[in-house]
C-alpha positions as CSV (number, residue, x, y, z in Angstrom):
1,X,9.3,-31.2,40.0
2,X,7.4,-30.1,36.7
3,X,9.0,-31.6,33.4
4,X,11.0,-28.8,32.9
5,X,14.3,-28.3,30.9
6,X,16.8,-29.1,33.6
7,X,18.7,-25.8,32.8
8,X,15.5,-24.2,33.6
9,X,15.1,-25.6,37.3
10,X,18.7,-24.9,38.0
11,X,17.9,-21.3,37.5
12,X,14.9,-21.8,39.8
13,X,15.0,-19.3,42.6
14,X,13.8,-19.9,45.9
15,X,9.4,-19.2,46.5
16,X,9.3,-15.3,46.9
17,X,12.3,-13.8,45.1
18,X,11.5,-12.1,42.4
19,X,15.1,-10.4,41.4
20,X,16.6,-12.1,38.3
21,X,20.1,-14.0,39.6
22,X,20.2,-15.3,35.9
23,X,23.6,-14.7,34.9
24,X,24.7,-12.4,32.4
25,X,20.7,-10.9,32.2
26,X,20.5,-7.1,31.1
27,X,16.7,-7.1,30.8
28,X,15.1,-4.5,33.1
29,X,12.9,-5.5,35.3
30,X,13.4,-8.9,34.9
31,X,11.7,-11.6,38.1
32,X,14.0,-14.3,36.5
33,X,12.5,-18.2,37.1
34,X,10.7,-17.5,40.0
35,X,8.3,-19.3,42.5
36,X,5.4,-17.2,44.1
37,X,2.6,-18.2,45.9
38,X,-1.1,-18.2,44.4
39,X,-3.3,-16.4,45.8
40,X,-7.3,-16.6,45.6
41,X,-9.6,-13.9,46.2
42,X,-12.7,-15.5,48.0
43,X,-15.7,-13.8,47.4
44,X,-17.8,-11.3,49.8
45,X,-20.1,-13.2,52.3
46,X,-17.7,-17.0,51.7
47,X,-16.7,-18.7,54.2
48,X,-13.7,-17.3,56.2
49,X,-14.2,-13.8,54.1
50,X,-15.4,-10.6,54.7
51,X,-18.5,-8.7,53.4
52,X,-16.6,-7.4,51.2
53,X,-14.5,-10.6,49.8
54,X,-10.7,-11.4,51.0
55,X,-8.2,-13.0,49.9
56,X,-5.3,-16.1,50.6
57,X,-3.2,-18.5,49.8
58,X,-4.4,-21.7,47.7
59,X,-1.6,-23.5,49.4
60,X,-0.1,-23.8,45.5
61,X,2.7,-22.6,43.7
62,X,3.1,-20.6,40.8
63,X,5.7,-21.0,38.2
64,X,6.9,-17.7,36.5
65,X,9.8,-18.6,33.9
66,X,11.2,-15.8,32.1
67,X,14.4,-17.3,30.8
68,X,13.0,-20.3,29.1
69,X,14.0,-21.8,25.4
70,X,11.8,-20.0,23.3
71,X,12.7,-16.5,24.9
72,X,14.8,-16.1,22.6
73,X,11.8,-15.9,20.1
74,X,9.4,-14.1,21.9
75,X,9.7,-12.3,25.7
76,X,6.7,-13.7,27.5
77,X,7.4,-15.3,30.5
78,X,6.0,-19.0,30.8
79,X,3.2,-20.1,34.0
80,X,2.2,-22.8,35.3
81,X,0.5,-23.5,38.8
82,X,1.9,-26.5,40.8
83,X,-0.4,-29.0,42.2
84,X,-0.7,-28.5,46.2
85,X,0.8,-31.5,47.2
86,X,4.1,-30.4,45.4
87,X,4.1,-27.4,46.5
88,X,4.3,-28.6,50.1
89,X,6.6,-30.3,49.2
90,X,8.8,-27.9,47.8
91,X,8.5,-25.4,50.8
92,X,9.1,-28.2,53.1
93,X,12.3,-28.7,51.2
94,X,13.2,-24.6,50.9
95,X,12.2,-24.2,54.6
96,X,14.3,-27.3,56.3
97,X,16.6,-29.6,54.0
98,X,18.0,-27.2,51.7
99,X,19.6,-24.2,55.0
100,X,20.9,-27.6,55.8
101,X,22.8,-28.0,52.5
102,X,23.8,-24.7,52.5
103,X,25.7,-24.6,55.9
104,X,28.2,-27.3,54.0
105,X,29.2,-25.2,51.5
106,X,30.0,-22.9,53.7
107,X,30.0,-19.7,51.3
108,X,28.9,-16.8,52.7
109,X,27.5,-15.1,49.7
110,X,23.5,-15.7,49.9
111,X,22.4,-18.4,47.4
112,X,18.8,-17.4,45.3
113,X,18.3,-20.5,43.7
114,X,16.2,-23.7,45.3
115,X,18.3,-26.8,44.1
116,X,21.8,-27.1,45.4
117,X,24.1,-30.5,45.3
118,X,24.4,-32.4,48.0
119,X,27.3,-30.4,49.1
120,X,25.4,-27.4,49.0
121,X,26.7,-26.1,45.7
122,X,24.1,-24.8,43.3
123,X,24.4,-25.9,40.1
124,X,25.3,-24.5,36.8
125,X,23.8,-24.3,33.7
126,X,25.7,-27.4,32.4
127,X,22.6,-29.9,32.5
128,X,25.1,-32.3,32.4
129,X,25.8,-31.6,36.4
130,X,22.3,-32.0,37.3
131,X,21.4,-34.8,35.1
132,X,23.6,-36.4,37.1
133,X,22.0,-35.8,40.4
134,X,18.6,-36.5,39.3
135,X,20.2,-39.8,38.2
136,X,22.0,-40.5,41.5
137,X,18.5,-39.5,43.8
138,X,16.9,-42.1,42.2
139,X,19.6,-44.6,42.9
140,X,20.3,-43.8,46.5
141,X,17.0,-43.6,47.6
142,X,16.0,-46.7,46.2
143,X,13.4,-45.6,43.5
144,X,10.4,-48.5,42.9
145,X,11.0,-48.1,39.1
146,X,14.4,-48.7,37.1
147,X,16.1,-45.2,36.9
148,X,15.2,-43.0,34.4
149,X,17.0,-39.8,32.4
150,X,15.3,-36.4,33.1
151,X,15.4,-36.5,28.8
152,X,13.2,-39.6,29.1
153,X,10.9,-38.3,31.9
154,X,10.3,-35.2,29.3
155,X,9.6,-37.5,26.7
156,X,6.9,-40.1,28.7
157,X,5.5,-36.6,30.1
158,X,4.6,-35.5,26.3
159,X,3.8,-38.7,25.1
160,X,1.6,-40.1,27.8
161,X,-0.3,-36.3,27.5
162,X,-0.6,-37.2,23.8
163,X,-2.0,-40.2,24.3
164,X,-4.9,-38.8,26.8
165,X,-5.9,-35.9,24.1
166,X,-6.3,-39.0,21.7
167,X,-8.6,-40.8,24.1
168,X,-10.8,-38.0,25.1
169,X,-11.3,-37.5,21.1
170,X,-14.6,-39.6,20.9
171,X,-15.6,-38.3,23.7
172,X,-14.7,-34.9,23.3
173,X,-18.5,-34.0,22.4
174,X,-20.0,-34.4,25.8
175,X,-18.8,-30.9,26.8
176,X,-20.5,-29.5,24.0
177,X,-23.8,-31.4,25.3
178,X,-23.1,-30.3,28.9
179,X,-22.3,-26.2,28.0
180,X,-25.9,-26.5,25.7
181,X,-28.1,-28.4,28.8
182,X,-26.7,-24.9,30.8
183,X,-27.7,-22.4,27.8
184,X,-24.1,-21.8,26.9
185,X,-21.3,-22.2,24.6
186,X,-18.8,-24.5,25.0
187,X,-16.1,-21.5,25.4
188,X,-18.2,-19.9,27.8
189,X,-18.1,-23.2,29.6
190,X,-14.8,-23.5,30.0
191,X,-14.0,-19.6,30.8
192,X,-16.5,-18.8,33.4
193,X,-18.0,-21.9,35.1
194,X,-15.1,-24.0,35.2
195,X,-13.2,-23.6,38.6
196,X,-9.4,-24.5,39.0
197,X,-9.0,-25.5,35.8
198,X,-5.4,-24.6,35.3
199,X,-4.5,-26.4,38.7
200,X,-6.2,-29.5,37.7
201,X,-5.1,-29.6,34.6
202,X,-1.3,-29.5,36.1
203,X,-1.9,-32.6,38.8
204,X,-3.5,-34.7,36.2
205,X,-0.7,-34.1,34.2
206,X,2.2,-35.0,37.2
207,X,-0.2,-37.6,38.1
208,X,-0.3,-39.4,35.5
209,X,3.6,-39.7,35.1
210,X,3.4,-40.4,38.7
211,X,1.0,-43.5,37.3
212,X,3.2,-44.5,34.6
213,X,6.2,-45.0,37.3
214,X,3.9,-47.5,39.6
215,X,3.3,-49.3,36.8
């Protein structure tokens, strides 16, 4: 999963719901810490569209987070796009494992959110709960790198990101040479001709944590 806050992925609900299940939230309207799929409109006369364009699934995820830390602050909800790979991922686990977990708690009241215990419980806000399990996943499946807090895996995440900015620095220039060889700006650049940006950006930045633990 993303670096999140780990009270933040406990309040994740499962991809498509959209109807807050955060508890104790009067905001109307609210979609709560939802998943929803991205979608792409492909343009009139591509391949598998229509003359006049169409559009489907990327086969990503979005993120929509509207109970995040700094809500409190300001009430703009928080995006990100999950790398493809992830995202199967996470429906596989929605789709299969996770009815699975559900059938042991045995509670008939419909569960919204995506992680539940291994008893099918989903857990609180107390990160202390989940830190737990993120611990114990690690351990029982026999993780290639020594186990690691979800604290620390925020911390490698920001610092490792850090890092990267400070590398690209001398190099930072080029863009500016490529967007003037085109006849643009560097802005326009990065607006208009860049594809997928936001996507890549994400799996670069789970990759390279994914990096860090191989090492």
């Amino acid at each position: 999963m993303p670096p999140q806050r780990l009270t933040v992925l406990s309040s994740l609900m499962t991809p498509g719901l959209t109807t807050c299940a955060h508890d104790g939230c009067a905001r109307h309207a609210c979609r709560g810490n939802n998943l929803q799929y991205e979608w792409a409109r492909r343009p009139a006369g591509a391949a598998g569209g229509s003359q006049q364009g169409s559009s489907g699934r990327t086969g990503c995820l979005m993120v929509e987070l509207e109970h995040h830390k700094t809500a409190r602050f300001k009430w703009e909800p928080l995006r990100l796009t999950i790398p493809r790979e992830l995202s199967a991922s996470i429906v596989q686990f929605a789709r299969h494992a996770r009815p699975v977990l559900l059938r042991l708690a045995e509670d008939e009241v419909p569960c919204p959110f995506l992680l539940v215990s291994k008893s099918g419980v989903p857990y609180d806000e107390n990160s202390v709960t989940i830190s737990n399990a993120w611990m114990d996943l690690q351990k029982r499946h026999h993780a290639p790198w020594r186990p690691f807090s979800a604290r620390l895996f925020r911390l490698i995440h920001a610092t490792m990101a850090h890092q990267e900015v400070v590398d690209a620095v001398v190099a930072d220039g080029r863009l500016d040479e490529e967007a003037a060889a085109m006849g643009n700006s560097r802005r326009v650049l990065e607006k208009h001709y860049v594809r997928n940006r936001a996507p890549a950006l994400a799996e670069a930045a789970i990759q390279r944590t994914q990096q860090w633990r191989q090492q």
